[in-house]
N, C-alpha and C positions, 0 to 999 in steps of 0.2 A: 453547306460548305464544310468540307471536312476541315477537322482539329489540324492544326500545324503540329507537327512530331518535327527534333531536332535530326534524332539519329532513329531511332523506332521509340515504339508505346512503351516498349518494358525495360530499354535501354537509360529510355532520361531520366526517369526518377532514379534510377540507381548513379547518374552522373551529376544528379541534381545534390544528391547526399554525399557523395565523396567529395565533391566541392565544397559541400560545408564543414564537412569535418576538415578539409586542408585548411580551407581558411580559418579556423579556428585552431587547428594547430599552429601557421605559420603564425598568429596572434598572440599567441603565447609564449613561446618560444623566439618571435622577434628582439632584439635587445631595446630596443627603441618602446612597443607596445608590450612587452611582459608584465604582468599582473608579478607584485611582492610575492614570494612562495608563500606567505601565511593567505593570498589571497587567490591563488591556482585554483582550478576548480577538482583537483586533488583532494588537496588539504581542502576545501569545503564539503564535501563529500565527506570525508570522513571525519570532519566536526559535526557534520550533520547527522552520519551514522551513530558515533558516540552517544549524541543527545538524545536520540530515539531510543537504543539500548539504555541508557539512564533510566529517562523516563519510562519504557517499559517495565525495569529491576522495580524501581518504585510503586508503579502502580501492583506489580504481579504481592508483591511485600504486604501493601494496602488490603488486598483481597486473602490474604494468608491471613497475616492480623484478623481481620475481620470473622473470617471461617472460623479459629482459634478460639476466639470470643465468643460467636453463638457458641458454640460446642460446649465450652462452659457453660454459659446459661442453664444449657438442654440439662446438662448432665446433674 
């Protein structure tokens, strides 16, 4: 038995995602369902990016220190 197809094979999934992203835009931007802007998926994103650059400057500092120190040692 063949697969049920809506519109074609290669048409739905690309109708299947712009569906999601409307719905998730009209979501957001609803006045009724709007997410606080500290809680957008915006501003989460780029809290989240922040934190990873943090934490990356941190650890790269950790591993400089480190190098630093043997080399002393050595020397």
């Amino acid at each position: 038995m063949p697969t049920p197809v809506l519109l074609s094979r290669g048409l739905d999934p690309v109708l299947g995602i712009f569906t999601g992203f409307f719905a998730y835009y009209l979501h957001e931007t609803h006045p009724r369902t709007a997410p606080p802007p500290d809680k957008r998926l915006a501003a989460l994103v780029q809290w989240k990016w922040e934190k990873w650059k943090r934490e990356r400057e941190e650890k790269l500092d950790a591993l400089e220190r480190g190098a630093e120190e043997s080399s002393r040692v050595v020397s």
